[in-house]
N, C-alpha and C positions, 0 to 999 in steps of 0.2 A: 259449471256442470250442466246448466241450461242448454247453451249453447253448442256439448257435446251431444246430449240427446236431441235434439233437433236436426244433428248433423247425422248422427246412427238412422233415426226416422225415416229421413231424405235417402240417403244413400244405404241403399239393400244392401250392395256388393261390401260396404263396411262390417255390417254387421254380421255378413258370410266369413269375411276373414278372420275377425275376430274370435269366432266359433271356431274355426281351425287352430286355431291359435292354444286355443283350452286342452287341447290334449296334453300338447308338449308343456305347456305353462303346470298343468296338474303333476305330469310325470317329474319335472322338475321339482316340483316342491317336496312332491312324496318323497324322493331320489334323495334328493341331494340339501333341502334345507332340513326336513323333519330328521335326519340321523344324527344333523349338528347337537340334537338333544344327546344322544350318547357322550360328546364329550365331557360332558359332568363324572363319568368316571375316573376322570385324570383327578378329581379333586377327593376320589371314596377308595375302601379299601374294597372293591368289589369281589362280590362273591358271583357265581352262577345262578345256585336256588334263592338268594334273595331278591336278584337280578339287582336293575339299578336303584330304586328308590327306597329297596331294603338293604342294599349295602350299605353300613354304616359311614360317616367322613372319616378322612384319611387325619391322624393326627401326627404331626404338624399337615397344616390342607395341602401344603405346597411337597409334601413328603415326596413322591411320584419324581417331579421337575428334580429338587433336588440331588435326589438316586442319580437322575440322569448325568446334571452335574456334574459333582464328586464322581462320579463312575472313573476312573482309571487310565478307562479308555477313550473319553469324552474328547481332548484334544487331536486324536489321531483321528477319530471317527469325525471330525468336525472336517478335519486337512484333508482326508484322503476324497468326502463327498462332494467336499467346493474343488479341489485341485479336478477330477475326474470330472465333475459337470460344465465348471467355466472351459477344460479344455473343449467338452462335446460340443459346450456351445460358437464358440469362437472358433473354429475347427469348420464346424459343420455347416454355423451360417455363414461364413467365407466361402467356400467351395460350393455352399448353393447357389447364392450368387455368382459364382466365376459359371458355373455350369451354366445358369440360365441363361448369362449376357451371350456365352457361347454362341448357344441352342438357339438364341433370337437374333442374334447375325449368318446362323448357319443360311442360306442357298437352298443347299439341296436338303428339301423339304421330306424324300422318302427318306434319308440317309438322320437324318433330326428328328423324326419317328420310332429309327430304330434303336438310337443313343438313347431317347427318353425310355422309350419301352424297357431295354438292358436297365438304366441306371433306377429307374422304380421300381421294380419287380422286387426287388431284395425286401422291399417297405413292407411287403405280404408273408415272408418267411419268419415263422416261430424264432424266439431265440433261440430252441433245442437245436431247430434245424443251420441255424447261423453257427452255431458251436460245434456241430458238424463238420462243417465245412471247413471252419478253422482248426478243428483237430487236423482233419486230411495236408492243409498245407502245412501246418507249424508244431504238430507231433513232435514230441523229440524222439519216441521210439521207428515212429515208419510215416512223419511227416511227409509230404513232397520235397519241400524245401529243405530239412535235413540231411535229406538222400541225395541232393543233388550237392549239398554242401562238405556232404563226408566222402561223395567221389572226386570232389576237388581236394578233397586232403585234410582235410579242417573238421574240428571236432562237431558235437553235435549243440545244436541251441536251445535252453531250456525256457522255450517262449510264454508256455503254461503253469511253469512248475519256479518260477524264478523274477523275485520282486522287480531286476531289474530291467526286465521288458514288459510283465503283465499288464502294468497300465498301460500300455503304447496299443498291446493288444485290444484291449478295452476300449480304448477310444478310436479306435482304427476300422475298427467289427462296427462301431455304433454309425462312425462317418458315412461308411460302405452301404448300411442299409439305410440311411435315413435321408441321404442327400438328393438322391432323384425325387425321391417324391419329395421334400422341401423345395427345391427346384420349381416346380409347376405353379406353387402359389407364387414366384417371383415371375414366373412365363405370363399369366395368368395378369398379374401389374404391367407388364410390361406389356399388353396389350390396349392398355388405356391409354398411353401416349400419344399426344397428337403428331399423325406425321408430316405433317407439315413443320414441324422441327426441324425433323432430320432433313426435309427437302432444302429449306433454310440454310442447314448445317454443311451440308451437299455444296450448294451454292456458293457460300465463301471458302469453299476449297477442303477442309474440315476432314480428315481420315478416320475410318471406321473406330480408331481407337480412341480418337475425342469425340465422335458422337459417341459413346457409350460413356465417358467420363463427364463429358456436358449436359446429356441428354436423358440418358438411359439410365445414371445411377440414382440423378439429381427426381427422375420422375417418380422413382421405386424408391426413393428415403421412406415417405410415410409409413408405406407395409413394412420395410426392415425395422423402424422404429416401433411400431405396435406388436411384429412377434417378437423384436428384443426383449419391450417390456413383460411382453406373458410370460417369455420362456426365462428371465429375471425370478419370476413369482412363484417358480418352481426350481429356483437354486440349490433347493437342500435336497430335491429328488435327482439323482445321482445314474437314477436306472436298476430298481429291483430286481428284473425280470432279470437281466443282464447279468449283472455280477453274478446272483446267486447260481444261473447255471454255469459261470465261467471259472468262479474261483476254488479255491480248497485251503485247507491250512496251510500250506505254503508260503500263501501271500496275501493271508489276511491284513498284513502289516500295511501294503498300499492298496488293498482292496475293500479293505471291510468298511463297510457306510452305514449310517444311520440305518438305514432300513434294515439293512443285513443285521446290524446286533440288535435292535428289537425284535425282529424275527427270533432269532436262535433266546437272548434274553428275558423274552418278554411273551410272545406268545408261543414256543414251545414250553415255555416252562406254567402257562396258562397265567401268564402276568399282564391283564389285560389292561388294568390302569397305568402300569410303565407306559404300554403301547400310546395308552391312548393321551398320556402327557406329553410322550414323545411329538405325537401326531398335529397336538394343537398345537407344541411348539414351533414347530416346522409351519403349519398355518399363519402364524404371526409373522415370524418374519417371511413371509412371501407376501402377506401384506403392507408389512414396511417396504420389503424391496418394490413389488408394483407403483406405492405411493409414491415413495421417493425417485424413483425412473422416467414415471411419470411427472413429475414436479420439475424434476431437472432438462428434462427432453420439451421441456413447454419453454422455460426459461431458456433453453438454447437455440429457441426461434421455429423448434419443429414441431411436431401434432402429436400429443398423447392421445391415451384411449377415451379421458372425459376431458 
């Protein structure tokens, strides 16, 4: 401790950053550790007017978890938010890397401008306005794409209203908006590379397709392993924003996610401790998943995040 105050002492500029530093460290704690107290509602039968320290305990404490449980629909709700998020994720960070390696080989530098501009823009559109835009082409009443399918002769396709393409839509709409801008943080890696690699690479004769497999993937592992693990940590988040404005009863059968039936079961009906068991359950295991991803991506020779 000594020795850190004599170094604050010494150096202004330290003790300037670190006063910058207090805002965000303050707004964080407010934010985001002090609510963690709310979770003790997953353990009470909480009421509104007694709020939380007057809500009496839930008996059995685990009552909440359980509900969830036994719930009915627990097994489908479980399959349909890991089938829908592993796809988004596997899907998505694929394709952002295929974009970026692209994008970092492309030449002409206004024409790689204009590809990134196109492929991120969508990352700034509401989900309203994304659902939008997928009514326009995949409507089955006045689609694009039905219109042009039922003047070739063919019936019409029920892309919204019908289990067995809804998730393809799902995950198609999420790729579409999220891949440009994932893209840039691997542009972004792939700017640290020494070039004198490639010059190397160059030199023993090497085609642009093995300096990218030699060079380019091998540099950008660490970032792919560190958002794998985050985006791991959030495996039971499926995409709220998303389904809720995409689905309908229809296809709740492959649509409906955890989030989705707490919503409709738990805080429409003002069942706020469902919610909130739900909520640290899903906590938990993103922390098993991070630990364990981590654990394993260290042992497999690469860099986790500690």
């Amino acid at each position: 401790m000594r020795g850190i105050k004599k170094t604050l002492q010494k150096a202004w500029y330290l003790r300037a950053s670190y006063l910058m530093v207090l805002p965000g460290l303050a707004w964080f704690i407010l934010f985001r550790y002090v609510p963690m107290y709310g979770a003790v509602i997953s353990f009470k039968d909480y009421n509104l007017k007694a709020g939380i320290l007057g809500s009496p305990w839930a008996d059995p404490l685990f009552k909440y978890f359980t509900t969830f449980f036994n719930s009915p629909y627990f097994l489908q709700l479980m399959f349909n938010t890991l089938i829908l998020s592993v796809a988004k994720l596997v899907i998505g960070m694929s394709l952002a890397v295929i974009l970026a390696l692209l994008l970092n080989e492309c030449t002409n530098k206004y024409f790689m401008r204009v590809v990134q501009t196109l492929t991120y823009i969508p990352h700034f559109f509401s989900w309203i306005i994304v659902y939008g835009i997928v009514l326009v082409f995949l409507s089955e009443s006045g689609g694009l794409i039905n219109q042009i399918w039922v003047k070739m002769g063919f019936g019409t396709i029920p892309f919204l209203s019908s289990p067995v393409y809804f998730r393809q839509v799902l995950v198609f709409s999420d790729v579409w908006k999220t891949t440009g801008w994932n893209a840039i943080i691997y542009l972004a890696a792939m700017t640290g590379i020494d070039p004198s690699l490639y010059e190397a690479a160059r030199i023993d004769g090497a085609s642009r397709i093995r300096q990218m497999w030699h060079i380019t993937l091998p540099g950008i592992r660490p970032v792919i392993v560190v958002l794998l693990i985050l985006r791991l940590g959030s495996v039971l988040d499926a995409g709220f924003d998303q389904v809720y404005v995409f689905y309908n009863p229809l296809v709740y059968s492959v649509s409906d996610i955890i989030d989705t039936w707490v919503f409709r079961t738990g805080l429409e009906q003002l069942n706020f401790s469902l919610g909130a068991a739900v909520g640290l359950f899903k906590s938990l295991i993103g922390i098993i998943m991070i630990g364990g991803s981590n654990i394993i991506a260290k042992r497999l020779g690469g860099q986790g995040l500690w």
